[in-house]
C-alpha beads as a LAMMPS data file, in Angstrom:
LAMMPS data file: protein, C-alpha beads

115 atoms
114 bonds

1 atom types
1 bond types

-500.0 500.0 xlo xhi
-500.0 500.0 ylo yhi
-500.0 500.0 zlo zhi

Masses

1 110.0

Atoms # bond

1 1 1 -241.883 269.605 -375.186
2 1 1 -241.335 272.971 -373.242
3 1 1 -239.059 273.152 -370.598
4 1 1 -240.841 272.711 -366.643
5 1 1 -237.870 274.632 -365.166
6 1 1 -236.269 277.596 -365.653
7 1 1 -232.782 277.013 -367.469
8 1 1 -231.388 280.220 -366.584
9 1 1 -232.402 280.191 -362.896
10 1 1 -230.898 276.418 -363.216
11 1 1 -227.790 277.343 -364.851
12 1 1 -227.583 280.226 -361.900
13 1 1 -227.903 277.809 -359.077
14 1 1 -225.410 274.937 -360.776
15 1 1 -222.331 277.985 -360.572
16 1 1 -223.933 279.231 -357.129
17 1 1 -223.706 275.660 -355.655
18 1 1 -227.400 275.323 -354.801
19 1 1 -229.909 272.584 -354.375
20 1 1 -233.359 272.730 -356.518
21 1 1 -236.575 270.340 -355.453
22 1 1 -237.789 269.350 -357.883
23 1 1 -241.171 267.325 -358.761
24 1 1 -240.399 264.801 -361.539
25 1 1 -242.622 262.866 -363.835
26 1 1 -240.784 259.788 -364.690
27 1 1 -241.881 257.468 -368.072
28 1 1 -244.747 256.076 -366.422
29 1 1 -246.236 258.942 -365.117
30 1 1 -245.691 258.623 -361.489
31 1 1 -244.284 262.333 -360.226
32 1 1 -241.851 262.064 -357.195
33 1 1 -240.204 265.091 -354.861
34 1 1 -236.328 264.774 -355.353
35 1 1 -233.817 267.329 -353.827
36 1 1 -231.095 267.617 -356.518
37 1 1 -227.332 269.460 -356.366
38 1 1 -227.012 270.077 -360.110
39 1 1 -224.450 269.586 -362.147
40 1 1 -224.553 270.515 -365.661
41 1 1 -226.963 270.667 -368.372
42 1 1 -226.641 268.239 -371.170
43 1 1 -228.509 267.128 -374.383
44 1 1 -229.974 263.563 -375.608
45 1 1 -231.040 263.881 -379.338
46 1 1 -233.883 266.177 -379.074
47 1 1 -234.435 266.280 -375.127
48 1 1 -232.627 268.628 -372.709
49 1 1 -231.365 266.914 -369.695
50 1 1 -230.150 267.769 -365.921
51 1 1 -227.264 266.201 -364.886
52 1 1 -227.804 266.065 -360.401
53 1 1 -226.426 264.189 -357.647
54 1 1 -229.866 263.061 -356.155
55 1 1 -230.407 262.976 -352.425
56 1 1 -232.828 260.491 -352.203
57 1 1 -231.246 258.272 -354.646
58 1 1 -227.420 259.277 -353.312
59 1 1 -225.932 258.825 -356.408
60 1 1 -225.843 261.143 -360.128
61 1 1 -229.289 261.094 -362.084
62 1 1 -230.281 262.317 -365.191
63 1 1 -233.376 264.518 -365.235
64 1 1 -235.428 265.644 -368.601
65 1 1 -236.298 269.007 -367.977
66 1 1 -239.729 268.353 -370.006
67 1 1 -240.766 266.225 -367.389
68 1 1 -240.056 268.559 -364.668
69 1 1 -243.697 269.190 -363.182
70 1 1 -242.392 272.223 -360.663
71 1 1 -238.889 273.246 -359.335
72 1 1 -237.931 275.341 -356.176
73 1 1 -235.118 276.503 -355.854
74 1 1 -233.773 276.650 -352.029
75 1 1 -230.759 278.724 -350.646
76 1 1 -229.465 275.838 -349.819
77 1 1 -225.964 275.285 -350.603
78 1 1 -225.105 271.673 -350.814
79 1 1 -221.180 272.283 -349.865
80 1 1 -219.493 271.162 -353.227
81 1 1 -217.907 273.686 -355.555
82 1 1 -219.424 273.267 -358.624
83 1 1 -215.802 272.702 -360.516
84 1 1 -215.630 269.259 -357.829
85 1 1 -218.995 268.044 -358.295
86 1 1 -218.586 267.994 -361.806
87 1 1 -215.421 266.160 -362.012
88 1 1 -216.962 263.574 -359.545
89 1 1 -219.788 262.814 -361.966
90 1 1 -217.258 262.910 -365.032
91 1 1 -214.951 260.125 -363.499
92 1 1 -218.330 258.313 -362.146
93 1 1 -219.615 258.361 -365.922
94 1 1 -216.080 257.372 -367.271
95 1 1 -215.913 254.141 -364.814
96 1 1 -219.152 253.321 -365.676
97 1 1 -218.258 253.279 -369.266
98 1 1 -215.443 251.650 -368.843
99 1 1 -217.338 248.863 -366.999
100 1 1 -219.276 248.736 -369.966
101 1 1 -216.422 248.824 -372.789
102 1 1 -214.600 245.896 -370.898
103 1 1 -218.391 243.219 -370.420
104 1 1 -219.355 244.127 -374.610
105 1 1 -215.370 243.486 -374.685
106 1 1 -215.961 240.392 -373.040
107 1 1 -219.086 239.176 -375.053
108 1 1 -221.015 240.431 -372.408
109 1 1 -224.430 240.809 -373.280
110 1 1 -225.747 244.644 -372.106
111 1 1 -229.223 246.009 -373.164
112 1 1 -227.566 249.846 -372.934
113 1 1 -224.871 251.565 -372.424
114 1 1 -224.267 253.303 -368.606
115 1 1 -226.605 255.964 -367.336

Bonds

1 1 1 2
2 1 2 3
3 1 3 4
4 1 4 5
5 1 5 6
6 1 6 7
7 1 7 8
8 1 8 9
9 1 9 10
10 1 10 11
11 1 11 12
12 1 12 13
13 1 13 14
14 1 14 15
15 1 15 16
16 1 16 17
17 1 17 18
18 1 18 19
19 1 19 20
20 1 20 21
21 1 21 22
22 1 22 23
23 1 23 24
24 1 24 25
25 1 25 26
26 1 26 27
27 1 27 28
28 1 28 29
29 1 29 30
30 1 30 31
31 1 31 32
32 1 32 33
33 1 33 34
34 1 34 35
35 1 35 36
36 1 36 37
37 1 37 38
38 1 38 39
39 1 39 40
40 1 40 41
41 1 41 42
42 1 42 43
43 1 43 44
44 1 44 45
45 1 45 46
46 1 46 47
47 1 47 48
48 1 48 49
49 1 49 50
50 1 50 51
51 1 51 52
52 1 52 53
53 1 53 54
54 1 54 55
55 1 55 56
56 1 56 57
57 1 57 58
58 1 58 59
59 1 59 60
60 1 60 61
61 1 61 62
62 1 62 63
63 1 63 64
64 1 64 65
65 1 65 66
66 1 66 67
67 1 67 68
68 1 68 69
69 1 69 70
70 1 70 71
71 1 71 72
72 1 72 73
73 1 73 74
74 1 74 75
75 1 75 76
76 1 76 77
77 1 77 78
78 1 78 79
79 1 79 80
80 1 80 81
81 1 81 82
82 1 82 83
83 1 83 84
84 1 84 85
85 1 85 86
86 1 86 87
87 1 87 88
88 1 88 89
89 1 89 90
90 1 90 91
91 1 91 92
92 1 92 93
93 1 93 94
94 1 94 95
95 1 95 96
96 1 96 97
97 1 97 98
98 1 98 99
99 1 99 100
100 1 100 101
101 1 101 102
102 1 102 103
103 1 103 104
104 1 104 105
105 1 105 106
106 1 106 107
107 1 107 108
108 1 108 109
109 1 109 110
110 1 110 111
111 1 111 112
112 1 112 113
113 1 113 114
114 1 114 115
């Protein structure tokens, strides 16, 4: 499925520090308004994700861009240098991994991996 952002414009505003609004279709079809400080863009198989800290979640989401119904993006800067945000989500990912790794270690029983 096409893209519902622009990737260049997004890849702009990730090294510019910038916040995009976006309105998101989730799985079920129900389209929410999020304000997002990207990150990075990032693949899953066949489906091109954005990697955002999410203000109205307050915590990193993943966002497929071919469920992104329309994106503004504001002159907002969020405050984080891009180089910072990114390592926060990178050491968020690798705890969250490592959480993981140590319950399937464990004999936990997990449906997924983090994320």
């Amino acid at each position: 499925a096409p893209d519902g952002i622009d990737m260049a414009q997004t890849r702009a505003w990730i090294h510019a520090g910038r916040k995009i609004r976006l309105d998101y279709r989730d799985e079920k079809g129900a389209v929410s308004q999020r304000i997002v400080w990207p990150v990075t863009v990032g693949y899953l198989a066949t489906v091109r994700m954005l990697i955002a800290w999410c203000e109205l979640r307050s915590d990193f989401r993943n966002f497929r861009t071919d469920r992104v119904v329309a994106a503004e993006f504001l002159d907002d800067r969020h405050g984080q240098r891009p180089a910072v945000l990114r390592a926060r989500w990178q050491r968020q990912m690798e705890e969250e991994w490592a959480t993981y790794d140590a319950a399937k270690a464990a004999g936990g029983l997990l449906p997924h991996g983090p994320g």
